[in-house]
C-alpha positions in Angstrom: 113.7 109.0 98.0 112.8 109.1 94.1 114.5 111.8 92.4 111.3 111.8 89.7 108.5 111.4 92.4 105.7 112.9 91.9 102.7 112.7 94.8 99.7 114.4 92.4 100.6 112.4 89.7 100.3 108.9 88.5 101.6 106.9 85.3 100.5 103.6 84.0 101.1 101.9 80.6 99.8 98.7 81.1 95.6 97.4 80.8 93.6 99.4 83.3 89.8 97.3 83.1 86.9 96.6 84.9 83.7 94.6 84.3 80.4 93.8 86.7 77.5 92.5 85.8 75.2 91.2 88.3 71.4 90.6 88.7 68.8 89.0 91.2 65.3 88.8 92.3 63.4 88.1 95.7 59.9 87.2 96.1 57.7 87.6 99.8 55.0 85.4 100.7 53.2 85.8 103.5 50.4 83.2 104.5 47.9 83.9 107.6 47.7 80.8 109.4 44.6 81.7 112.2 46.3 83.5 115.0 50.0 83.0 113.0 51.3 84.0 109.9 53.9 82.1 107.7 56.3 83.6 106.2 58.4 82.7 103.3 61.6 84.8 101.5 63.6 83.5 98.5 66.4 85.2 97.1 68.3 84.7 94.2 71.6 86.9 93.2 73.9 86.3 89.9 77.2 87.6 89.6 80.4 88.2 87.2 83.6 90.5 87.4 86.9 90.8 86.3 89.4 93.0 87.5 92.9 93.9 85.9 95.1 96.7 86.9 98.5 97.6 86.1 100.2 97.9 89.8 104.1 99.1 89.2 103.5 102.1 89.7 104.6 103.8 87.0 105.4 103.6 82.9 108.1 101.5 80.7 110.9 99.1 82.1 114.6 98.8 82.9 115.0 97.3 79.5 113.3 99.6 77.7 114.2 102.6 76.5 112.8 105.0 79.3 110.8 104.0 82.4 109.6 106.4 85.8 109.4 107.3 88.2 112.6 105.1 89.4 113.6 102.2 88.3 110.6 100.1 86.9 112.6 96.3 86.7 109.7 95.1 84.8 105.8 95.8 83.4 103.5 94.7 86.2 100.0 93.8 86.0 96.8 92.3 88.3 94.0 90.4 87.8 91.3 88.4 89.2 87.5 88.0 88.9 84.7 85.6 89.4 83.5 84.3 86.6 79.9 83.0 88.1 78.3 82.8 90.8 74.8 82.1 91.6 73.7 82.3 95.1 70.3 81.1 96.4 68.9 81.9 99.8 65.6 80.5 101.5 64.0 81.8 105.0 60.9 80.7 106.4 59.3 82.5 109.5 56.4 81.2 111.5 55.4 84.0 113.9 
């Protein structure tokens, strides 16, 4: 058990970020075909994130002057992201 635990409280010193941009169209067209109808759908989606976090769960270092709840060996920090992606989609229905 940690003597300095708190459960409603949290601490963080390191970068804390997140970014999303994203973006698409579609487009319907039908086409009557006599008795039938053709149907096309086209999709288009556009993406970009980045995520960083700082996952030690709490403030400081063992090296450093002062560092909690517990020992802290070290700053820790997360990240990952996509940094594209397009995505394309085609369906065509005859019904």
């Amino acid at each position: 058990m940690v003597q300095d635990f708190a459960r409603d409280s949290i601490a963080h010193d390191g970068r804390n970020e997140q970014t999303l941009e994203s973006g698409g169209l579609t487009a319907e067209v039908r086409y009557d075909i006599g008795n039938f109808q053709l149907v096309s759908l086209t999709g288009l989606e556009r993406l970009t994130t980045f995520s960083r976090g700082d996952i030690d769960g709490g403030y400081g270092a063992a090296f450093l002057p002062s560092s909690g709840p517990g020992v802290i060996p070290f700053p820790s920090e997360t990240a990952s992201g996509i940094p594209l992606l397009n995505q394309f989609s085609q369906e065509v229905r005859f019904c």
